[in-house]
N, CA, C and O atoms as a DFTB+ gen file, in Angstrom:
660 C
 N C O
     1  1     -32.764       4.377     -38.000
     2  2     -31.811       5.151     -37.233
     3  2     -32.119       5.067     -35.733
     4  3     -31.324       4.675     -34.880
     5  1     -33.479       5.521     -35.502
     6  2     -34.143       5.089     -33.785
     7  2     -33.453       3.652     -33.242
     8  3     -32.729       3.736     -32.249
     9  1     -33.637       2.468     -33.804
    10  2     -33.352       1.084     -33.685
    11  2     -31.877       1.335     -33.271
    12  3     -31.449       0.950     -32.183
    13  1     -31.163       1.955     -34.125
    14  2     -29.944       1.841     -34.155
    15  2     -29.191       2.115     -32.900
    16  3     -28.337       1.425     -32.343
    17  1     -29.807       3.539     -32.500
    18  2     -29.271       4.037     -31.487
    19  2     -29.749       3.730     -30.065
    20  3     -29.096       4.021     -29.062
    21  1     -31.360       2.900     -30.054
    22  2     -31.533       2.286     -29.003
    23  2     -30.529       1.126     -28.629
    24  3     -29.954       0.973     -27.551
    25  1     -30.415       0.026     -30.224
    26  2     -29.435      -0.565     -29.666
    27  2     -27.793      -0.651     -29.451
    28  3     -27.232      -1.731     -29.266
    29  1     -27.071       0.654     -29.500
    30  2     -25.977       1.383     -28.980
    31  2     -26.293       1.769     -27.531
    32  3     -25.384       1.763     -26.702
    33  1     -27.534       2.102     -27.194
    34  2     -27.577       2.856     -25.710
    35  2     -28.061       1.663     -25.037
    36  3     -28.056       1.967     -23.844
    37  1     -28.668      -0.084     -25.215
    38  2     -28.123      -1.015     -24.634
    39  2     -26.920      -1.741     -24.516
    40  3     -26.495      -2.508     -23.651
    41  1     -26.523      -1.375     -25.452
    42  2     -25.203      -2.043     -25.561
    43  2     -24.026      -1.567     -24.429
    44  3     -23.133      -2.180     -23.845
    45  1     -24.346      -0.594     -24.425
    46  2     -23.440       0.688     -23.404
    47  2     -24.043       0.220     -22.195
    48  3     -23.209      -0.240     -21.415
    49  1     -25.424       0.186     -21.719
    50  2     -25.725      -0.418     -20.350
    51  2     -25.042      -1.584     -19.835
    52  3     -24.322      -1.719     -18.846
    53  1     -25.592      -2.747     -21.104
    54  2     -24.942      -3.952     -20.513
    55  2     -23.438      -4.190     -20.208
    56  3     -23.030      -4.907     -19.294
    57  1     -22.721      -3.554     -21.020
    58  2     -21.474      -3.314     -20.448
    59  2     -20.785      -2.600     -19.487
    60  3     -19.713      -2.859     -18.940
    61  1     -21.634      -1.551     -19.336
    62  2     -21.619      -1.020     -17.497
    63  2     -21.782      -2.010     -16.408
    64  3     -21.051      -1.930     -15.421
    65  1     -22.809      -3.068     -16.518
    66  2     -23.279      -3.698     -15.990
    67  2     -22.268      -4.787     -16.055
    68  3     -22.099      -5.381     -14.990
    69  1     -21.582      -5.166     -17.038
    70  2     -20.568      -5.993     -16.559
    71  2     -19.112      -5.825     -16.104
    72  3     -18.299      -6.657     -15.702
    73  1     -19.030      -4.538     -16.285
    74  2     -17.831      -3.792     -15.835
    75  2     -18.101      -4.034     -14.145
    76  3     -17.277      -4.593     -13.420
    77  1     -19.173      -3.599     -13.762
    78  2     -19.470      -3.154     -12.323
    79  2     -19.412      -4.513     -11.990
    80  3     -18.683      -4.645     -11.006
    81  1     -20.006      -5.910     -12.506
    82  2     -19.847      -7.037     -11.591
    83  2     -18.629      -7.587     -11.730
    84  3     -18.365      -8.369     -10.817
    85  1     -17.553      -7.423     -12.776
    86  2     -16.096      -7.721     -12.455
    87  2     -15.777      -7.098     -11.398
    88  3     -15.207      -7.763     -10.534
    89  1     -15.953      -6.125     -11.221
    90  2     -15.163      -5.152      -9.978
    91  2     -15.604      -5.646      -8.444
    92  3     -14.888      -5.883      -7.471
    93  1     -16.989      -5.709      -8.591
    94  2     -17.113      -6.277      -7.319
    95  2     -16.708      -7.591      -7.123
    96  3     -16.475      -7.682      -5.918
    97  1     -16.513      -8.587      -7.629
    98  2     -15.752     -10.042      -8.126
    99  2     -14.107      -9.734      -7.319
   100  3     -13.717     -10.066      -6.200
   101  1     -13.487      -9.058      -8.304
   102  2     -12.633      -8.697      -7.814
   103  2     -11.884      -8.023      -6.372
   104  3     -10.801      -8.396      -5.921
   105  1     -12.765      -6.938      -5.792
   106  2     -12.879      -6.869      -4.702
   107  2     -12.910      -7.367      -3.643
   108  3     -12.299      -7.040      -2.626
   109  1     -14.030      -8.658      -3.906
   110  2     -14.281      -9.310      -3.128
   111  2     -13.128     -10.703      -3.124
   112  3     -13.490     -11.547      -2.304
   113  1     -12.283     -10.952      -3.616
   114  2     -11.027     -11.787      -3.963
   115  2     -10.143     -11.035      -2.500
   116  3      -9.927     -11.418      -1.350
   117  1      -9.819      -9.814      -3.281
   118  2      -8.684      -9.189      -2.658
   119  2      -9.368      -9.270      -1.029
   120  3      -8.570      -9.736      -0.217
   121  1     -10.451      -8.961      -0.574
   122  2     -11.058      -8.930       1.025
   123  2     -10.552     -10.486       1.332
   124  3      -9.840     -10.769       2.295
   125  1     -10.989     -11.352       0.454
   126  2     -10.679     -13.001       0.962
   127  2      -9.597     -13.323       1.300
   128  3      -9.379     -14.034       2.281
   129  1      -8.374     -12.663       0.236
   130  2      -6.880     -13.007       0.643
   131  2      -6.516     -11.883       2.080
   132  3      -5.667     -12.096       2.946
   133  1      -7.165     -11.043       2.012
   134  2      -6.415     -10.353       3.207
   135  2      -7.423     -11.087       4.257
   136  3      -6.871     -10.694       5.285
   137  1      -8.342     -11.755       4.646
   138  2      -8.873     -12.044       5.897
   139  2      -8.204     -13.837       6.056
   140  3      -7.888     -14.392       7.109
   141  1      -8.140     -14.473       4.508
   142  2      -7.186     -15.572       5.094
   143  2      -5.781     -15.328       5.897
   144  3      -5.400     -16.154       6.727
   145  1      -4.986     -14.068       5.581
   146  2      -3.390     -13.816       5.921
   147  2      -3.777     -13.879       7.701
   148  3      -3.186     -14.448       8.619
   149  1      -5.155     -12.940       7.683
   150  2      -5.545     -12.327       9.355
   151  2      -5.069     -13.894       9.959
   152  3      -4.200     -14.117      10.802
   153  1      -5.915     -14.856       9.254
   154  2      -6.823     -16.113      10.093
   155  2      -4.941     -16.464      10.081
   156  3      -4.468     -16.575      11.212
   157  1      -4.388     -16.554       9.431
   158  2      -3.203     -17.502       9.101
   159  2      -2.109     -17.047      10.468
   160  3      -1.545     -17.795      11.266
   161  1      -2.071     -15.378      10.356
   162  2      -1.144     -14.962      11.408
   163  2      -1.537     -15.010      12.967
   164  3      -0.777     -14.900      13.930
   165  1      -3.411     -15.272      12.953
   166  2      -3.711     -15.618      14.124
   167  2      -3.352     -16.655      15.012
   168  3      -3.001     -16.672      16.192
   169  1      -3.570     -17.710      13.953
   170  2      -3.509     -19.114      14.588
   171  2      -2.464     -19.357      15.860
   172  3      -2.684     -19.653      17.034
   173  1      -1.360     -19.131      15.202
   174  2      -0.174     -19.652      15.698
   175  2      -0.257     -19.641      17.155
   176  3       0.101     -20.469      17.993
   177  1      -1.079     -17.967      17.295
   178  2      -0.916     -17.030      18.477
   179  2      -2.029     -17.833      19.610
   180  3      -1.835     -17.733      20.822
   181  1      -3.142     -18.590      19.072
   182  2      -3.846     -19.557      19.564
   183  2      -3.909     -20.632      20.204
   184  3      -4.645     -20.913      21.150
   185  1      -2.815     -21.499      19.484
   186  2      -2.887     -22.641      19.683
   187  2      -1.922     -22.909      20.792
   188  3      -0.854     -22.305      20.881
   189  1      -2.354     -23.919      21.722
   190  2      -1.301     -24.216      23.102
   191  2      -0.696     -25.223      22.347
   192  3      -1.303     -25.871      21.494
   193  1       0.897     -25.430      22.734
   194  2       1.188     -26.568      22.877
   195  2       2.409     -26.384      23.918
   196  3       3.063     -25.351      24.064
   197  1       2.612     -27.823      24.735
   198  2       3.442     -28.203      26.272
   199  2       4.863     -27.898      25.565
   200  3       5.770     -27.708      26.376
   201  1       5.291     -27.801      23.948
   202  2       6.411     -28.430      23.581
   203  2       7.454     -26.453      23.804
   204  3       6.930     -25.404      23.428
   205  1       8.275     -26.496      24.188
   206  2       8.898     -25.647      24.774
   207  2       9.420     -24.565      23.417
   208  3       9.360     -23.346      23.577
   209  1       9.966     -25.221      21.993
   210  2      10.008     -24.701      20.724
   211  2       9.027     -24.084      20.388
   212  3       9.447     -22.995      19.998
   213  1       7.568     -24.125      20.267
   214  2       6.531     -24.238      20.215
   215  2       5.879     -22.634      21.177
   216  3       5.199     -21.662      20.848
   217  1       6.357     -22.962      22.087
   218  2       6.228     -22.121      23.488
   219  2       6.870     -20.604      22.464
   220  3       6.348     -19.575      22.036
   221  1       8.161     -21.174      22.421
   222  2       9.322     -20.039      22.176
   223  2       8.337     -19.390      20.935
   224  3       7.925     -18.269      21.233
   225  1       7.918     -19.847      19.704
   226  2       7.726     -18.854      18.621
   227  2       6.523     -18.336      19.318
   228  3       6.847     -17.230      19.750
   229  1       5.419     -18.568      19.607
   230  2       4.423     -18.392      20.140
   231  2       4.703     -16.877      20.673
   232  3       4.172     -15.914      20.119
   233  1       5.561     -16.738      21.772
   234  2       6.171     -16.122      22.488
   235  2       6.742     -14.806      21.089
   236  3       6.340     -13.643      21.118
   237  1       7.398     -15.172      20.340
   238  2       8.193     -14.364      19.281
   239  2       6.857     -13.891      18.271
   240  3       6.688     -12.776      17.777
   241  1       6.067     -14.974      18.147
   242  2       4.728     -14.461      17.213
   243  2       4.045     -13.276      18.021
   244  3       3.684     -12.288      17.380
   245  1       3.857     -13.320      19.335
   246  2       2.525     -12.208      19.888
   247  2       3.745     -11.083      20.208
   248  3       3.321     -10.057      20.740
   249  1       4.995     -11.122      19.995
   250  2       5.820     -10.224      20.236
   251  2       5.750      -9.191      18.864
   252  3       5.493      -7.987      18.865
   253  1       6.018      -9.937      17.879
   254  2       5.761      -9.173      16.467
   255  2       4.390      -8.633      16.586
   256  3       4.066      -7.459      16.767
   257  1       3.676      -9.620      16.463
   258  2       2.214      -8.968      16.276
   259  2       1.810      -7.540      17.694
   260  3       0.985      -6.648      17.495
   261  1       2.475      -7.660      18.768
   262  2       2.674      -6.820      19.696
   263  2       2.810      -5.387      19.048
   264  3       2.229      -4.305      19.126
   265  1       3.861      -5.930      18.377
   266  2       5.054      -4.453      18.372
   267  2       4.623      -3.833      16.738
   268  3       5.146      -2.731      16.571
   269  1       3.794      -4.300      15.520
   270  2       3.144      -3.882      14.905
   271  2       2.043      -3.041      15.216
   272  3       1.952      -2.005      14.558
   273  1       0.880      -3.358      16.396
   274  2      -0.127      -2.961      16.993
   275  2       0.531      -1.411      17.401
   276  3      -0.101      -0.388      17.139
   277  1       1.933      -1.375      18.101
   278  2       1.766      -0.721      18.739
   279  2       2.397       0.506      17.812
   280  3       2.322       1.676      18.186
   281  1       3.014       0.122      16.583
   282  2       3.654       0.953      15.464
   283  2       2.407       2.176      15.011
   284  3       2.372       3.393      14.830
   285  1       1.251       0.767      14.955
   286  2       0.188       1.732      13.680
   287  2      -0.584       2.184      15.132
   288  3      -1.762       2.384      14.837
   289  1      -0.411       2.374      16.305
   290  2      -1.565       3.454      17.077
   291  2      -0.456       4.296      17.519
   292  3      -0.873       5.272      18.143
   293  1       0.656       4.256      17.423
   294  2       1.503       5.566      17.340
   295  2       1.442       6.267      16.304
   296  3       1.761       7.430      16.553
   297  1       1.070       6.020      14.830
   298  2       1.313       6.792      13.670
   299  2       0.004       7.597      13.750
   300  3      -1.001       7.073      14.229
   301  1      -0.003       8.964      13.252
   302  2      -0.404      10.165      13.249
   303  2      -0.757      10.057      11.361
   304  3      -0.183       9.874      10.288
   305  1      -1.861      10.270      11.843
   306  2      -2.676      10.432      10.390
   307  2      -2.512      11.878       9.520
   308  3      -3.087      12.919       9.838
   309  1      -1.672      11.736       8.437
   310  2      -1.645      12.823       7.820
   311  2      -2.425      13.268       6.641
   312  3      -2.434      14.395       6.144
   313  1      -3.375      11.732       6.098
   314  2      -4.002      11.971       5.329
   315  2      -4.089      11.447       3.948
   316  3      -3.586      10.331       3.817
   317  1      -4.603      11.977       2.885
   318  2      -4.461      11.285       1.832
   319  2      -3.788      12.187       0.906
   320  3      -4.022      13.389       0.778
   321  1      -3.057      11.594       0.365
   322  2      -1.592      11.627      -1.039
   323  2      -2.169      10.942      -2.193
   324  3      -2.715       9.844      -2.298
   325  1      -1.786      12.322      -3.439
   326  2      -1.486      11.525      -4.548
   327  2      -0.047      10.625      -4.686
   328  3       1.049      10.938      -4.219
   329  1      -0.377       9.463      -5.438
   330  2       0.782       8.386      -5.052
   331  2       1.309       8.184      -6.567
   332  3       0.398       7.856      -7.328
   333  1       2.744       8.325      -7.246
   334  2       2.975       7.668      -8.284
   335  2       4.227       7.118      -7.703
   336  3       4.855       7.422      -6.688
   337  1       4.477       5.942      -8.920
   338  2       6.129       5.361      -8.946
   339  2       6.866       6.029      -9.949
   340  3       6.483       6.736     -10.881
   341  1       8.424       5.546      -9.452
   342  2       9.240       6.051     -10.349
   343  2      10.536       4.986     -10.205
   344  3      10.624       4.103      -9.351
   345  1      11.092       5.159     -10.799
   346  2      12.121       3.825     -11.170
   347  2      13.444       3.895     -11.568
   348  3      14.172       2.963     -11.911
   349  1      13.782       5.482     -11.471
   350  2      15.056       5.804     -11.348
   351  2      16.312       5.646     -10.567
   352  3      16.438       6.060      -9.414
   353  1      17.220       5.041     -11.229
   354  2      18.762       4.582     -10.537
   355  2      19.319       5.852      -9.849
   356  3      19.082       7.014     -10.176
   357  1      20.093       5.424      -8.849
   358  2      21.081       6.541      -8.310
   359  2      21.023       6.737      -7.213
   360  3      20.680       5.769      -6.535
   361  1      21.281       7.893      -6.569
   362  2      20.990       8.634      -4.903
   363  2      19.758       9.412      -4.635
   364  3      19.030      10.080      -5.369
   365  1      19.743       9.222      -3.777
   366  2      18.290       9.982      -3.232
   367  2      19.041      11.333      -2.770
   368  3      20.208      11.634      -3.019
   369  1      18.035      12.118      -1.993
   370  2      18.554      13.093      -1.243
   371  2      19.079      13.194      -0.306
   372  3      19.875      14.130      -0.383
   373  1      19.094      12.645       0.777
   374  2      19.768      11.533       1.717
   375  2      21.182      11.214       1.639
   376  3      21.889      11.202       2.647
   377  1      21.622      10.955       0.469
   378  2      22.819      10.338       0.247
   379  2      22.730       8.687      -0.429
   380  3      23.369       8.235      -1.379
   381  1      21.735       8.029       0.406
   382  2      21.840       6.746       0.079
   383  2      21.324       6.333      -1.339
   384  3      20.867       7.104      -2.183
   385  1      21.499       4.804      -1.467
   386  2      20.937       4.831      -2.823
   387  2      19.824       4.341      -2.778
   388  3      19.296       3.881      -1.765
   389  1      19.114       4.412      -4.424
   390  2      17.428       4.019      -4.207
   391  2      17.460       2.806      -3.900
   392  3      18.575       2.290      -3.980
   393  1      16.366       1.962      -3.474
   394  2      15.906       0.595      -2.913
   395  2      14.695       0.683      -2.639
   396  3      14.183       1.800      -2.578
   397  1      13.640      -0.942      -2.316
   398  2      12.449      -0.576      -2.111
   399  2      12.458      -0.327      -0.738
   400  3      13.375      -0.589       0.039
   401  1      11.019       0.374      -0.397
   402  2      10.877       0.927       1.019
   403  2      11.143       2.474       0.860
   404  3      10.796       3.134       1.839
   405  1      11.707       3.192      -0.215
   406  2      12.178       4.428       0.087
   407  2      10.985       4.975      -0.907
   408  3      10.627       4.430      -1.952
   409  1      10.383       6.349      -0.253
   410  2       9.643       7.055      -0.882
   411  2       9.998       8.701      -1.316
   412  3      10.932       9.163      -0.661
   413  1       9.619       9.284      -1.940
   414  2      10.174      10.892      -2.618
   415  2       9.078      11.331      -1.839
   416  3       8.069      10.629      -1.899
   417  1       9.043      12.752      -0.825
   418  2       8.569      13.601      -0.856
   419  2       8.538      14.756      -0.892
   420  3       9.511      15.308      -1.405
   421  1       7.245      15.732      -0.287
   422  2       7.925      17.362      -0.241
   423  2       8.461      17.383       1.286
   424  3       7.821      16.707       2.092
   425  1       9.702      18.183       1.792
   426  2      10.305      18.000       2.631
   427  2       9.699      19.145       3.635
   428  3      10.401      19.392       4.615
   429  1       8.561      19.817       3.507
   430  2       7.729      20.866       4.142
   431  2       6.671      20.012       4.618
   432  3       6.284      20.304       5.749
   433  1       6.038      18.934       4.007
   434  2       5.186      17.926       4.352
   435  2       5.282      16.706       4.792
   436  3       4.212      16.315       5.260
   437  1       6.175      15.899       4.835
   438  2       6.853      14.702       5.282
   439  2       8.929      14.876       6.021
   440  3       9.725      14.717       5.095
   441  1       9.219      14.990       6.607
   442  2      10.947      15.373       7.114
   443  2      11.391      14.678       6.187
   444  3      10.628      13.785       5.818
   445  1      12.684      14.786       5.493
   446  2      13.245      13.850       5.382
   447  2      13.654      12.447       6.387
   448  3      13.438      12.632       7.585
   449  1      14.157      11.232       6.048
   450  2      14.172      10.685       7.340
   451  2      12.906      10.167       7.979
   452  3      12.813       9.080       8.551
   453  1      11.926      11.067       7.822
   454  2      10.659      10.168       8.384
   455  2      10.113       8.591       8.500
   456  3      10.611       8.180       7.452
   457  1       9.781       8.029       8.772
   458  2       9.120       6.756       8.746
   459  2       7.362       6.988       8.310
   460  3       6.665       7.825       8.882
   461  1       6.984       6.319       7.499
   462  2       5.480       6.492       7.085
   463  2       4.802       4.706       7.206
   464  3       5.327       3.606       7.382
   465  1       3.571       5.137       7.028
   466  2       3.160       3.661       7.231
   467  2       1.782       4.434       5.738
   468  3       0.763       5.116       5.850
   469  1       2.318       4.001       4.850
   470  2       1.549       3.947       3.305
   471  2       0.264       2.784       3.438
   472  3       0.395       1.650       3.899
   473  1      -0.756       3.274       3.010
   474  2      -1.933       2.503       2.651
   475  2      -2.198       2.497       0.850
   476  3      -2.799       3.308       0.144
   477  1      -1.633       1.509       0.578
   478  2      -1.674       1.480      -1.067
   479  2      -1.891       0.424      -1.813
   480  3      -1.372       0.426      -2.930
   481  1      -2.603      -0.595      -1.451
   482  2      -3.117      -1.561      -2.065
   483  2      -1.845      -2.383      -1.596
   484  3      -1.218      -2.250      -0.545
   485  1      -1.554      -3.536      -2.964
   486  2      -0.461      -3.930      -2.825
   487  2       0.709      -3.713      -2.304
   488  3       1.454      -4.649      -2.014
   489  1       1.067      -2.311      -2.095
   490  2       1.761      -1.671      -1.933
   491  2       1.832      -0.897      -0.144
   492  3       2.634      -0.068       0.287
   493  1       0.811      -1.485       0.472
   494  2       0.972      -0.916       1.850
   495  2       1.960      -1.453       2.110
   496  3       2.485      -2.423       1.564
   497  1       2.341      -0.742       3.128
   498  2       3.610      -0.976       4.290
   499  2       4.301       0.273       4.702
   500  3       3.868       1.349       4.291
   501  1       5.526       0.212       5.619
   502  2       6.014       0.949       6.033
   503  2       7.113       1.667       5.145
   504  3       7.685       0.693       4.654
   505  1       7.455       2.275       4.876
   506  2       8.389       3.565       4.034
   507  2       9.196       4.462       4.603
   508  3       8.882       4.435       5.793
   509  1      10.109       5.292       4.445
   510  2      10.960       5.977       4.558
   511  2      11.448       6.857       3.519
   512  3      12.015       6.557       2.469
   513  1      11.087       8.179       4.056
   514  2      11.214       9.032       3.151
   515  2      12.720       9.553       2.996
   516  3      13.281      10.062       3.967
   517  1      13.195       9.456       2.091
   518  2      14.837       9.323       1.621
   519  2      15.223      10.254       0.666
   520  3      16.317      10.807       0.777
   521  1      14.365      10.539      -0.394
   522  2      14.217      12.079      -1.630
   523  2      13.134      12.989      -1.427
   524  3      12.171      13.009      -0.662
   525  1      13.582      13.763      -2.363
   526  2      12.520      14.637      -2.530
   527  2      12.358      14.719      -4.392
   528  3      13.338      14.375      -5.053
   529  1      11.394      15.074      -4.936
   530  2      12.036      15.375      -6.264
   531  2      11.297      16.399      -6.974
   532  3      10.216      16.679      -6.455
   533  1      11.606      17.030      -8.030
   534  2      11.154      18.246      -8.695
   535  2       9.765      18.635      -8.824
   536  3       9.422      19.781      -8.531
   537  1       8.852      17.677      -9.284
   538  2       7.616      17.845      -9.033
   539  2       6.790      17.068      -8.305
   540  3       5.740      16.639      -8.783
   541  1       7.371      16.682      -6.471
   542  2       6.772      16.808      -5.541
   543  2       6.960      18.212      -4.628
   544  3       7.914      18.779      -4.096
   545  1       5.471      18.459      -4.752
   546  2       5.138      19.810      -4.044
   547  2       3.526      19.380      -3.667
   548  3       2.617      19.064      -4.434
   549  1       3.539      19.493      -2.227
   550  2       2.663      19.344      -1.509
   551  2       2.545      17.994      -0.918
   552  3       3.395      17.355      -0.297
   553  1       0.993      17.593      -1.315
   554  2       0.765      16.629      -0.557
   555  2       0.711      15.390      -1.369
   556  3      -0.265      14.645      -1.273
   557  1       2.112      15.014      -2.494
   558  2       2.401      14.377      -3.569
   559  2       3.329      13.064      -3.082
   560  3       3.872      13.538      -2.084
   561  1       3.815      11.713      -3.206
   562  2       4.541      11.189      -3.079
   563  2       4.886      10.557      -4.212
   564  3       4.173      10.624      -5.213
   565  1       6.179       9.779      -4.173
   566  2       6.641       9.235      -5.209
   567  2       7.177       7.695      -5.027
   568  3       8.379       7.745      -4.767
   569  1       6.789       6.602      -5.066
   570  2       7.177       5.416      -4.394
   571  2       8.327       4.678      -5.500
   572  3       8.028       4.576      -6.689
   573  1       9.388       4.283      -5.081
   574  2      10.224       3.617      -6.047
   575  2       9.782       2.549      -5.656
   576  3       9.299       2.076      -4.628
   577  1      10.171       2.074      -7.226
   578  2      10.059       0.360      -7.638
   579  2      11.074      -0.041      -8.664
   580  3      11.303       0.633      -9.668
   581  1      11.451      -0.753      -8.478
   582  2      12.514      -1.123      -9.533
   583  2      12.854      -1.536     -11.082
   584  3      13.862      -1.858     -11.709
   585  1      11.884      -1.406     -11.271
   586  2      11.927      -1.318     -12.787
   587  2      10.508      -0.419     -13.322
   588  3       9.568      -0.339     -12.531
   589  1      10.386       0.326     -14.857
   590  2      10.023       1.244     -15.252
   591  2       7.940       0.419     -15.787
   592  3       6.905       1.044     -16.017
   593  1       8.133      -0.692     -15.778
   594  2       7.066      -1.372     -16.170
   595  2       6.163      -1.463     -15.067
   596  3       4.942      -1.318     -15.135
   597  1       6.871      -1.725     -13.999
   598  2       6.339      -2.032     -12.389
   599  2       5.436      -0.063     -12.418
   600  3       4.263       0.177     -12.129
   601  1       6.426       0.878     -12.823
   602  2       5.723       2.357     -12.362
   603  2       5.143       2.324     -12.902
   604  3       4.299       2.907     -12.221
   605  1       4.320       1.968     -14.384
   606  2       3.151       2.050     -15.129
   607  2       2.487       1.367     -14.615
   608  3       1.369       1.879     -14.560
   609  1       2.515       0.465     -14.183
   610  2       1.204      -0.353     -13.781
   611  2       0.817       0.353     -12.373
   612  3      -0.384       0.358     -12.101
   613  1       1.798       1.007     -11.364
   614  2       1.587       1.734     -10.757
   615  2       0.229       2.956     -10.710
   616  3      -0.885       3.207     -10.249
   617  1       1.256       3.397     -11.513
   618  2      -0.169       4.824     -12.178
   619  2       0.087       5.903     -10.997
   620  3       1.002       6.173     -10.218
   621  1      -1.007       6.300     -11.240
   622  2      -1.692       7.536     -10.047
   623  2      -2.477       6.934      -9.701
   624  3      -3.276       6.227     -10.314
   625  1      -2.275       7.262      -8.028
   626  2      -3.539       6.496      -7.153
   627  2      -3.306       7.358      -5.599
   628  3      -2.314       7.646      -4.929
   629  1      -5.109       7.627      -5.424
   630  2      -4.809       7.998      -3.806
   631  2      -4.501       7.166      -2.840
   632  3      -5.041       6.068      -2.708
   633  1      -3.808       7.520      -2.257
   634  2      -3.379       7.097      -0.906
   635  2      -2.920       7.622       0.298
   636  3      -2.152       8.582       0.361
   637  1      -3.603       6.705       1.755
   638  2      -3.290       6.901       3.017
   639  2      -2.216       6.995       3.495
   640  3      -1.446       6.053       3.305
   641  1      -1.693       8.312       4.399
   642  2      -0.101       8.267       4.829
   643  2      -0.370       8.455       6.067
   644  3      -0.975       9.515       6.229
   645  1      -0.182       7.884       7.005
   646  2       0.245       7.883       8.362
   647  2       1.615       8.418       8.950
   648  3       2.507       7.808       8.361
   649  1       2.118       9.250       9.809
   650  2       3.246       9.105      10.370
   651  2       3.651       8.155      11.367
   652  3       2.832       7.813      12.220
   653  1       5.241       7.516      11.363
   654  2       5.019       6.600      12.168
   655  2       6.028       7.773      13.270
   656  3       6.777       8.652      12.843
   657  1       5.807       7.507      14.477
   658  2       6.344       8.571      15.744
   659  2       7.493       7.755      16.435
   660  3       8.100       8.234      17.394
């Protein structure tokens, strides 16, 4: 019986142990693709060339990358949100209809109308809060996605909300 249960309480280690080095594996993937996008959107902004086309995006590239910079040091940190999806057809509160980019909140904690800049994995970017819905209360959001498979894989997850000003 001793034997037995020693080797149940290795068995349970080593699989901690390989749980934990997938994750860091993984992690370390997702850091690689976001520092190649950095290197990728840098370049452009780098490189000289005499040719006047060339000139022009250059010009249109440090303009975007400009006017992003200057989005996220205007946004006002509100903090961290529980985050789920939801995948329901129809109107928001707003009037308009659902689409991506639009998020549910409580309308005491986010305006309607607001602009947000979401930190959510895959899922960062900028948002607009467009509903509200029954059980958001507080500091809850609700991110649509368009189909009901996409919100499960979703889940519950914390996340960063910025205001954008």
């Amino acid at each position: 019986m001793r034997n037995l249960v020693r080797g149940g309480s290795l068995l349970v280690i080593f699989s901690l142990c390989v749980i934990f080095i997938v994750a860091q594996t993984r992690s370390a993937k997702v850091l690689s693709i976001a520092n190649d996008s950095q290197v990728t959107t840098e370049q452009p902004i780098n490189q000289e060339n005499t040719n006047t086309n060339t000139k022009q995006e250059l010009d249109k590239a440090k303009l975007v990358k400009t006017t992003a910079m200057v989005r996220a040091s205007k946004a006002t940190s509100r903090g961290s949100f529980t985050a789920t999806a939801y995948c329901l057809k129809g109107r928001t509160a707003t009037g308009g209809s659902v689409r991506r980019g639009i998020i549910a909140a409580d309308p005491r904690i986010l305006r309607l109308g607001s602009t947000v800049l979401l930190g959510a994995g895959s899922y960062t970017g900028q948002y607009k809060v467009t509903d509200t819905g029954g059980g958001i209360k507080g500091k809850r959001i609700d991110v649509w996605v368009p189909n009901c498979s996409e919100a499960r894989r979703f889940g519950r997850r914390t996340v960063q909300v910025s205001l954008v000003e």
